[in-house]
C-alpha positions as CSV (number, residue, x, y, z in Angstrom):
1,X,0.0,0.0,0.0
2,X,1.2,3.5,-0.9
3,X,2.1,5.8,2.4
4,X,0.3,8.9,1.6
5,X,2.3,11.5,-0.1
6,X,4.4,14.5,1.4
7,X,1.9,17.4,1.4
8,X,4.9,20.1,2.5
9,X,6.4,20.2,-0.9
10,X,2.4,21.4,-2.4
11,X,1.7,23.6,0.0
12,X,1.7,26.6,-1.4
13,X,-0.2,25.0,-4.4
14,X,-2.8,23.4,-2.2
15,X,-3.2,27.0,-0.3
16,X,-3.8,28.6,-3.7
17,X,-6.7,26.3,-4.5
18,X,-8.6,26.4,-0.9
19,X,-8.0,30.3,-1.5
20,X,-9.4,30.1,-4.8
21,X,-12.5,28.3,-4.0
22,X,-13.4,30.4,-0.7
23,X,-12.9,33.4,-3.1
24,X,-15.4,31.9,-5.4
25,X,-17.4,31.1,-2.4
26,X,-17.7,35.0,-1.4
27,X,-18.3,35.7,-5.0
28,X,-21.0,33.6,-5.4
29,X,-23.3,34.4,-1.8
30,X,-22.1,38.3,-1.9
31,X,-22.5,39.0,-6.2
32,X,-20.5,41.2,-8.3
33,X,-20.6,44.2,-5.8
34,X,-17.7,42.1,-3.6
35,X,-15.6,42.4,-6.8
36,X,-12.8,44.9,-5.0
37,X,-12.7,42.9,-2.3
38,X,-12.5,39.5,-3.7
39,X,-9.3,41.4,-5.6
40,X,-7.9,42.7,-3.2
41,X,-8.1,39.1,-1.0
42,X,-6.8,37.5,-3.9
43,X,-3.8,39.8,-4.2
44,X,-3.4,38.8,-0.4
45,X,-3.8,35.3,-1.3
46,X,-0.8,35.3,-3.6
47,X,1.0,37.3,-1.2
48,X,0.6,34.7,1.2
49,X,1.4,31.8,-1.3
50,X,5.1,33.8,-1.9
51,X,5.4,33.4,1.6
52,X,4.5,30.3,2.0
53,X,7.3,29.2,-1.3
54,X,9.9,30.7,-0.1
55,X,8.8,29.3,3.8
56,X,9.3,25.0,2.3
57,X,12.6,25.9,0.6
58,X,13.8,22.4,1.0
59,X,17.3,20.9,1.4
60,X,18.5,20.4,-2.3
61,X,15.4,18.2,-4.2
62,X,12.3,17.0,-3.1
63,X,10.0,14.8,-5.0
64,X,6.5,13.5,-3.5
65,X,2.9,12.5,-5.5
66,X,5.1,8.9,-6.5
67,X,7.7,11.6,-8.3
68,X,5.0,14.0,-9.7
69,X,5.9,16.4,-8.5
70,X,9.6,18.2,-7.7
71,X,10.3,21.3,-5.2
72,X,13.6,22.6,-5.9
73,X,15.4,26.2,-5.7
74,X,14.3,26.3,-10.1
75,X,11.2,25.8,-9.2
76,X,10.8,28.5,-6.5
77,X,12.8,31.0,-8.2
78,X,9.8,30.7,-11.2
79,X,7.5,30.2,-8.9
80,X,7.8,34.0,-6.9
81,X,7.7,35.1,-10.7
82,X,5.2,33.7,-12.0
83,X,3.0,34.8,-8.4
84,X,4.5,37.9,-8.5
85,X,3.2,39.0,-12.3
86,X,-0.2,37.7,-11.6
87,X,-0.3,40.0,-8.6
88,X,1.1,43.3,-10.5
89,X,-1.6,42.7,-13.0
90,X,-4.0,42.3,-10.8
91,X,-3.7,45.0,-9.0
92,X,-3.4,46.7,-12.0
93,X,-6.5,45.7,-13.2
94,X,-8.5,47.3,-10.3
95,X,-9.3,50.5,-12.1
96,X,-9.2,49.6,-15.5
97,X,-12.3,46.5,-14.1
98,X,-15.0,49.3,-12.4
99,X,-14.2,52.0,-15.4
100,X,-14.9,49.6,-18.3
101,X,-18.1,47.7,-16.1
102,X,-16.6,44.3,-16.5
103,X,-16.3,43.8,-13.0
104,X,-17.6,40.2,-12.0
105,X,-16.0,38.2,-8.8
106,X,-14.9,35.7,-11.4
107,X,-12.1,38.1,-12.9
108,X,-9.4,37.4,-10.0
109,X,-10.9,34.1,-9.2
110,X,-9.3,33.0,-12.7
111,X,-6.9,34.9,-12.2
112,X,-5.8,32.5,-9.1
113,X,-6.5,29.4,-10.9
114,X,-4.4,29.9,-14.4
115,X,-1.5,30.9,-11.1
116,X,-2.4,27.7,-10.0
117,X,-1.9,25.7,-13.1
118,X,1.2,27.7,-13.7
119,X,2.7,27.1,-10.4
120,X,1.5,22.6,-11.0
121,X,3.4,23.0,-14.8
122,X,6.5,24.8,-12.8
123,X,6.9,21.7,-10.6
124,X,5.8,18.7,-13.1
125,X,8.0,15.8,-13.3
126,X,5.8,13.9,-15.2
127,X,4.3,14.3,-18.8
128,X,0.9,13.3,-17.2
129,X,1.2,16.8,-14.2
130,X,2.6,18.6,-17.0
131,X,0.0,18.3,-19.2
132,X,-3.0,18.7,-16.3
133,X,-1.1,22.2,-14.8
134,X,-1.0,23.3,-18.6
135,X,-4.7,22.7,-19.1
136,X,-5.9,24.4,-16.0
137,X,-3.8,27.1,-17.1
138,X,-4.5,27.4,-20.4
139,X,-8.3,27.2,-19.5
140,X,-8.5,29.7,-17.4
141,X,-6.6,31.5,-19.7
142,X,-9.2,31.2,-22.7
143,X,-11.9,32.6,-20.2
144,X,-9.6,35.8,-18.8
145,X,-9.0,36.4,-22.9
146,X,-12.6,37.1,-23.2
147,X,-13.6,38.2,-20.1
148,X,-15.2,41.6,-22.2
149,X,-18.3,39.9,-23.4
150,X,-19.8,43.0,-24.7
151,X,-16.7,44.0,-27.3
152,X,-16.3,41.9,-30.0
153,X,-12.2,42.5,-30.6
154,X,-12.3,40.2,-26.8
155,X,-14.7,37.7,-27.7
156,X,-12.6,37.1,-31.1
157,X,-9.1,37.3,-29.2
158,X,-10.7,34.3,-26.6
159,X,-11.8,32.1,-30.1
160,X,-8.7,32.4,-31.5
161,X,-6.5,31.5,-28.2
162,X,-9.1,28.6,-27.3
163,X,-8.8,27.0,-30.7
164,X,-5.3,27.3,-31.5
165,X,-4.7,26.4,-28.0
166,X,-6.3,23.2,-28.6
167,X,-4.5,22.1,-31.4
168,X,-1.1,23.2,-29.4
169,X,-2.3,20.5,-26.8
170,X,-3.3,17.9,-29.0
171,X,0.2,18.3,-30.4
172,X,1.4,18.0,-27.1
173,X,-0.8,14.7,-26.3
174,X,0.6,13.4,-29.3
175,X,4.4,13.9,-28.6
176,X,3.7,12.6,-24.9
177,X,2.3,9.6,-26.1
178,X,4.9,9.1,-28.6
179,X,7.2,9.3,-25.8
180,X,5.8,6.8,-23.5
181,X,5.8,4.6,-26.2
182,X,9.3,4.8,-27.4
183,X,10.4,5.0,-23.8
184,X,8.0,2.8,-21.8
185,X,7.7,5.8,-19.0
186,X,6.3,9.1,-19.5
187,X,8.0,10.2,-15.4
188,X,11.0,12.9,-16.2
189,X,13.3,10.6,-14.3
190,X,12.3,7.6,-15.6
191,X,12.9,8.9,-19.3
192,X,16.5,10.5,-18.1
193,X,17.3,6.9,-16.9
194,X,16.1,5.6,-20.3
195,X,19.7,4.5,-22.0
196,X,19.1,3.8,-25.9
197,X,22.3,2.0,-27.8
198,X,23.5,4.1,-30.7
199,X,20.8,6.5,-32.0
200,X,17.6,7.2,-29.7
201,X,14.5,5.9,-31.8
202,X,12.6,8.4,-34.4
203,X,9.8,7.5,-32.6
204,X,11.3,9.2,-29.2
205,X,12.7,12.3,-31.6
206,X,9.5,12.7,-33.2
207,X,7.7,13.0,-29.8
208,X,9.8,15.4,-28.8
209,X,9.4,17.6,-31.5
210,X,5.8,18.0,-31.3
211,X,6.3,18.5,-27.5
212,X,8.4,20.8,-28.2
213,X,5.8,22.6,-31.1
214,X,3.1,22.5,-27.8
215,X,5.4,24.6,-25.3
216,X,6.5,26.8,-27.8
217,X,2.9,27.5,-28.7
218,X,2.7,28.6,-25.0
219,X,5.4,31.0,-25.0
220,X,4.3,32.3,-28.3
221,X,7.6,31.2,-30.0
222,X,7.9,31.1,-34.0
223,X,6.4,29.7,-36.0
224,X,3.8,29.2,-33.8
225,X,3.3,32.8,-32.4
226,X,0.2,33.7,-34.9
227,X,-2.2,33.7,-31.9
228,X,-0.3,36.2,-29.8
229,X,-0.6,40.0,-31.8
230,X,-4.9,39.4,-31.9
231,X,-5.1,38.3,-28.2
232,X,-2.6,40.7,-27.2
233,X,-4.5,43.8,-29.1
234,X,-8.1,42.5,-28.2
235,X,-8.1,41.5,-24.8
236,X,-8.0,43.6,-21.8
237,X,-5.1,45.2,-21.5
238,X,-4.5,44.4,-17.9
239,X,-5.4,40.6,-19.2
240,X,-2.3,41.6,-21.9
241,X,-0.1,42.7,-18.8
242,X,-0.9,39.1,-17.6
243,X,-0.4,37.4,-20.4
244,X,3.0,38.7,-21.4
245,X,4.2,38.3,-18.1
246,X,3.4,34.9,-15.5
247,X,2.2,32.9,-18.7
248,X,4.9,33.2,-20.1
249,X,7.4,32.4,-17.3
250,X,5.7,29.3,-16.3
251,X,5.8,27.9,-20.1
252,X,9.8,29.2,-20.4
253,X,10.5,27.3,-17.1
254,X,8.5,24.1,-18.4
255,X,10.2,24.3,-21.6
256,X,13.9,24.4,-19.5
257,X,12.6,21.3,-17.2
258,X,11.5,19.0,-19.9
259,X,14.5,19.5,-22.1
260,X,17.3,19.6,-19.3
261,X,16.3,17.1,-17.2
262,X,15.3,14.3,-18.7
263,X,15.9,15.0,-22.7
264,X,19.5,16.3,-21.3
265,X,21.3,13.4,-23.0
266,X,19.1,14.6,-26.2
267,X,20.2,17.8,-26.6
268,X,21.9,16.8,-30.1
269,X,18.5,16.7,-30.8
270,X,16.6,19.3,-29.4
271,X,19.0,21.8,-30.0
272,X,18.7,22.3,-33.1
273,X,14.9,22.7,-32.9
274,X,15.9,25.5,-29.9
275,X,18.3,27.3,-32.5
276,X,15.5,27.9,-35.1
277,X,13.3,28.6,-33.2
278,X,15.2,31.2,-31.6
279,X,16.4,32.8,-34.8
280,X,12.9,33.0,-36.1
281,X,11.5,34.6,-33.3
282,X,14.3,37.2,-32.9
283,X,14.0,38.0,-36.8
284,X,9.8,38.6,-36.4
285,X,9.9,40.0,-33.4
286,X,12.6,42.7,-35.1
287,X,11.0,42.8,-38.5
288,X,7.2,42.5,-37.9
289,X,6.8,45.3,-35.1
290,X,8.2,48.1,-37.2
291,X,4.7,48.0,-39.8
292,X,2.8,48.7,-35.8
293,X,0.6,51.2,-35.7
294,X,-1.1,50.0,-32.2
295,X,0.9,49.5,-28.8
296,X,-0.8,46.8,-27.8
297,X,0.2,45.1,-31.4
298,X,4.0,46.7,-31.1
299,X,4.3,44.6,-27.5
300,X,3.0,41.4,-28.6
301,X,5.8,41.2,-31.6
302,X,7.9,42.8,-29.0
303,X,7.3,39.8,-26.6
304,X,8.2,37.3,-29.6
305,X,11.6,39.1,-30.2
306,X,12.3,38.8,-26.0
307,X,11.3,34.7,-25.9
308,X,13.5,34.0,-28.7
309,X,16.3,36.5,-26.8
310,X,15.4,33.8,-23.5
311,X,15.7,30.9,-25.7
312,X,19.3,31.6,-27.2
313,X,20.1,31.1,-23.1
314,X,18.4,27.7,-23.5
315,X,20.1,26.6,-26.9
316,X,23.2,26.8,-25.3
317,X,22.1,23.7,-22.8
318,X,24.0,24.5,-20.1
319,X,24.2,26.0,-16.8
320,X,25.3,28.8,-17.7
321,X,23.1,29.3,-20.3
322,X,19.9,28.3,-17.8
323,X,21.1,31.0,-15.8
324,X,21.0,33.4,-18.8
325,X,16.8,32.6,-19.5
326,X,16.1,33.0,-15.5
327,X,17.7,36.3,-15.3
328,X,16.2,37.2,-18.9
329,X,12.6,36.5,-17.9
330,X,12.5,38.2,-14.0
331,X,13.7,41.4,-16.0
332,X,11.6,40.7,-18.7
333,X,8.4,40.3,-16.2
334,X,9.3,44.3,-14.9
335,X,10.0,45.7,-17.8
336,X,6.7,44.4,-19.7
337,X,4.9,45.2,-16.6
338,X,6.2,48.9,-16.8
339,X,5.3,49.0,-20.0
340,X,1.6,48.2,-19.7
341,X,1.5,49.9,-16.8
342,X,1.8,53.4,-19.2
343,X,-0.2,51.9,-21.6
344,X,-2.7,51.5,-19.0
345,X,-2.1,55.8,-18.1
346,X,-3.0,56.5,-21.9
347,X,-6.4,57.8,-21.2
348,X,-8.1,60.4,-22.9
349,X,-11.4,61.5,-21.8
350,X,-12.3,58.7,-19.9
351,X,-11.2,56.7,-22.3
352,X,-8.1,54.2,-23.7
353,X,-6.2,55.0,-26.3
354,X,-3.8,52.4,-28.1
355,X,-2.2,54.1,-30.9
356,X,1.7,55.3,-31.1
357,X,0.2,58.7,-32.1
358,X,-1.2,59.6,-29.2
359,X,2.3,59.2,-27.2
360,X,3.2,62.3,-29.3
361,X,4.5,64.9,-27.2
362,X,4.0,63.4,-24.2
363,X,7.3,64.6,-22.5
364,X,5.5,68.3,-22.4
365,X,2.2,67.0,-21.3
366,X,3.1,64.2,-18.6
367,X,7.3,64.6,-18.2
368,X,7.0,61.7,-15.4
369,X,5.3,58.8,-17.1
370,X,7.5,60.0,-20.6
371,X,10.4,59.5,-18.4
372,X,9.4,56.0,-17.2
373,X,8.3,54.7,-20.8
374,X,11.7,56.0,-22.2
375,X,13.8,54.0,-19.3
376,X,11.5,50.6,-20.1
377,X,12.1,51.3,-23.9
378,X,15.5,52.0,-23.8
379,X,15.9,49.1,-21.5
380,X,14.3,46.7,-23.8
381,X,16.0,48.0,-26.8
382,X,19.0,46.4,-24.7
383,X,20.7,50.3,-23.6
384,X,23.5,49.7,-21.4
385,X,23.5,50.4,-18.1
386,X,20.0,49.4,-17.9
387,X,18.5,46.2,-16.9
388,X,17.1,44.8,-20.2
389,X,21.6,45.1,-21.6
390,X,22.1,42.6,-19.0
391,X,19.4,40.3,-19.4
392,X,20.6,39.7,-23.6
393,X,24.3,39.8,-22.2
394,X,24.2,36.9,-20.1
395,X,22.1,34.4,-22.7
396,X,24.7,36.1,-25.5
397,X,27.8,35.0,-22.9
398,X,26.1,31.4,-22.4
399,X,25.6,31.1,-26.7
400,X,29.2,32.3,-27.2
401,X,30.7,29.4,-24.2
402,X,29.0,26.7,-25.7
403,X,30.3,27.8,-29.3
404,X,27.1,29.2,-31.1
405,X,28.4,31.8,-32.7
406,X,25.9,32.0,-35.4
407,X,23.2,32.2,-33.0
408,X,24.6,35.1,-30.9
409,X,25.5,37.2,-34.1
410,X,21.9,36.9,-35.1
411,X,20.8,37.5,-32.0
412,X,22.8,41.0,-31.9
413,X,21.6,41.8,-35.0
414,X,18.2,41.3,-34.2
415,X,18.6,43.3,-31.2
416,X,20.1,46.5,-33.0
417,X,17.0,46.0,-35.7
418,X,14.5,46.2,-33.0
419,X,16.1,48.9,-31.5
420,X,14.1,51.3,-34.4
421,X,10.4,50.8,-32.8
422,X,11.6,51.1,-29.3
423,X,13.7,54.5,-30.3
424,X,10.4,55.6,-32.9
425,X,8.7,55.6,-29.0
426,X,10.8,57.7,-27.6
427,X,10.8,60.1,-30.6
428,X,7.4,60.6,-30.3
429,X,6.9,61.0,-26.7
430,X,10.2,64.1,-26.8
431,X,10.4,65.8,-30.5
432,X,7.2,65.3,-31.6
433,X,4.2,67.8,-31.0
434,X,2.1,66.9,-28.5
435,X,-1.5,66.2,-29.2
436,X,-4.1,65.3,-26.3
437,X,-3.1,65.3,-22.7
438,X,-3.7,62.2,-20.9
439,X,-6.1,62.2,-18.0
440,X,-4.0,62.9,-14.7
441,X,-4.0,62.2,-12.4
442,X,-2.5,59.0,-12.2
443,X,-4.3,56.3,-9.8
444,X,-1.6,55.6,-6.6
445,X,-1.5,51.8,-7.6
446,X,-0.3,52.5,-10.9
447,X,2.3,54.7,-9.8
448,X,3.7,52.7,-7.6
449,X,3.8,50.0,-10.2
450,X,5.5,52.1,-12.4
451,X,8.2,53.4,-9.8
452,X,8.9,50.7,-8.8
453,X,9.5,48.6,-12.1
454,X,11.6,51.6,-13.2
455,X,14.0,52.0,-10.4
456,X,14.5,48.2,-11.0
457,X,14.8,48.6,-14.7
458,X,17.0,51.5,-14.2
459,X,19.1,50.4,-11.2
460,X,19.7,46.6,-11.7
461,X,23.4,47.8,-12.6
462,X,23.8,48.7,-9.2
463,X,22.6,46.1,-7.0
464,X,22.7,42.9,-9.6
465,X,23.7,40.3,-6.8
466,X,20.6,38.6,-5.3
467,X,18.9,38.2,-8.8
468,X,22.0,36.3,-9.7
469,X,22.8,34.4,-7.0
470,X,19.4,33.0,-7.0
471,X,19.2,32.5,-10.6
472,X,22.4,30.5,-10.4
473,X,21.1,28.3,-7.9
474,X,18.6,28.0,-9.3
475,X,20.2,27.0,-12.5
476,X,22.4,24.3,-10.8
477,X,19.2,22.6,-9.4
478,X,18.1,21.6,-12.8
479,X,21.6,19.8,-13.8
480,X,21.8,15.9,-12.9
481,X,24.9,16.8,-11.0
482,X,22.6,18.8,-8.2
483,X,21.2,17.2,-5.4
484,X,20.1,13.6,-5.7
485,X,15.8,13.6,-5.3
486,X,14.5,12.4,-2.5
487,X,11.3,10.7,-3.0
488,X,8.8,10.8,-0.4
């Protein structure tokens, strides 16, 4: 008989979804008039589940659920990210929820379940807990896309991220299965124990290539990025905010665990699918965004060009090179949540405005937010000293060790090609003339969002130690040569 599992390791995760339910408990007896409060709990509830993470930090690697699920420092340095996006956006959805009347209890309720799901795919060591903390995600997800019933660009961007996100996890069903039945296991240790004579069968390489197609869906990777510039542009843009940040953290970590750890001996093949993709997502990212008229458009290609920036750190395949992407997306996560912070300030008469032309001239009509939207442009534009230089210098570093050459030249290149849109911004906003002045003032939540984003974008230089130091042990916990598991 099986001893009943270790619950320590899932406690944050089990916290999270006996906070989510109560929440949906109040919801449901109080109505839509408990909306601010059910927020504002639920911001409290992910407060407390950061707590909680960084409270079970275990000694080395833990493993409990019959090796379902792994605790480890990777995982808790993803985790605070991934909890700490979904909070900034929803906090900075407060405002933007009661001025556009969408505000319904269910809005952070989802909120806390798609954390949920992201925080079960962070910690999978199974294809089987992979592929259940993707789909709780990616369901919630759907719903959050078209949480606006009433406008029809939301209820199109929901469609088109529900159906495509289908097929991405019927491709990923497929690959699993393929590699279950190639390898006889579908646990990540089991398949890094898995020794194959010679050559590992096409069977094994094909499943992991449509695996691979399925995560890179989820971090909007080319060439299959085609849903992410219609959700991006028609959903909410605090839902955008939340979507280019957490989302996106939890798939990049998923992606690092399932090829690392147990495809590790694989990386002859999987590299090569990591190198393309990378290329192709740096090139669109640089290319596509210059034709934008709308900022909400101009991020989404943006957030192409940064995943295929994280994934040169991940071609690379090795600790180093791990260390690069973790680094890469916590100052990713400010600097896009800085970003739509402003976006969320452009508001003229009670109402939002999208377009590039209406940052005209803002340095004359609002100097402070023009100042903060230069520092995150600049920053991801990759301007030394600022944070966003760093971030592309460490995955270029990890590239150039591991003898990729190609790929960090392209990936400079890239970088100096999309430096055009982020400069356009900043053209606008100080030499152009200004048109209509945004509303002002700015709400105190949103201030401090962007204060505090931009004294980290702007001071990282400084102060860089802690972010490393925990991205490198963090790095080293995914490497067989960490800490044996302990299974309990």
């Amino acid at each position: 008989m099986t001893a009943f599992p270790d619950l320590i390791p899932a406690l944050p995760e089990i916290f999270l979804a006996c906070a989510a339910m109560a929440l949906l408990l109040i919801g449901v007896f109080r109505g839509d008039g408990a909306t601010g409060l059910v927020c504002w709990l639920a911001v409290a509830a992910l407060a407390a589940t950061a707590v909680l993470l960084v409270a079970v930090v275990p000694e080395g690697r833990v493993e409990t659920f019959e090796g379902q699920f792994v605790l480890d420092d990777f995982a808790i340095f993803m985790k605070l990210l991934a909890v700490l996006g979904t909070a900034v956006a929803l906090v900075m959805s407060l405002g933007f929820i009661e001025r556009e009347q969408m505000a319904r209890f269910e809005y952070p309720v989802l909120f806390l379940f798609a954390t949920l799901g992201m925080l079960m795919m962070i910690s999978a060591n199974d294809l089987i807990s992979l592929y259940l903390g993707l789909e709780l995600q990616s369901l919630s997800l759907y719903v959050i896309a078209a949480f606006r019933r009433d406008a029809l660009r939301s209820s199109e961007a929901g469609l088109k991220y529900f159906v495509l996100g289908a097929v991405s996890s019927g491709m990923l069903l497929y690959g699993a299965s393929m590699i279950y039945g190639f390898s006889g296991t579908t646990s990540f240790d089991g398949l890094a124990d898995v020794a194959f004579t010679g050559a590992p069968p096409i069977g094994l390489v094909v499943g992991l290539v449509f695996v691979c197609a399925a995560l890179a869906f989820k971090i909007s990777a080319v060439p299959f990025h085609m849903w992410t510039p219609d959700v991006y542009e028609g959903a909410p843009t605090p839902v955008t905010a939340f979507f280019a940040a957490a989302p996106k953290v939890a798939a990049m970590a998923l992606f690092v665990r399932v090829l690392v750890e147990p495809l590790g001996d694989l990386v002859a093949q999987w590299q090569q699918i990591i190198i393309v993709t990378s290329v192709l997502s740096m090139a669109l990212g640089a290319f596509a965004a210059i034709a934008q008229r709308n900022i909400k458009r101009l991020m989404a290609y943006s957030s192409i060009g940064h995943v295929g920036f994280a994934l040169v750190g991940l071609a690379a395949g090795s600790e180093d090179g791990v260390r690069g992407v973790l680094v890469y997306m916590a100052i990713y996560v400010a600097m896009s949540l800085g970003t739509f912070a402003t976006i969320l300030c452009m508001r003229v008469n009670g109402r939002m405005v999208e377009s590039l032309d209406d940052l005209a001239g803002l340095s004359r009509t609002n100097p402070m937010l023009a100042f903060g939207m230069a520092i995150f442009m600049f920053s991801m534009a990759g301007i030394p000293p600022l944070a966003g230089f760093f971030a592309k210098l460490y995955v270029f570093m990890a590239a150039i060790q591991a003898q990729l050459y190609t790929l960090a030249v392209l990936g400079v290149v890239s970088s100096v090609v999309a430096a055009f849109y982020y400069l356009r911004i900043v053209k606008l906003m100080y030499f152009d003339e200004p048109t209509e002045a945004f509303d002002r003032p700015i709400e105190r939540s949103m201030s401090t969002i962007l204060v505090a984003t931009g004294l980290f974008t702007a001071l990282f230089f400084a102060y860089p130690g802690p972010l490393l130091d925990a991205a490198s042990a963090a790095a080293s916990a995914v490497f067989p040569e960490a800490a044996a598991p302990a299974t309990q």
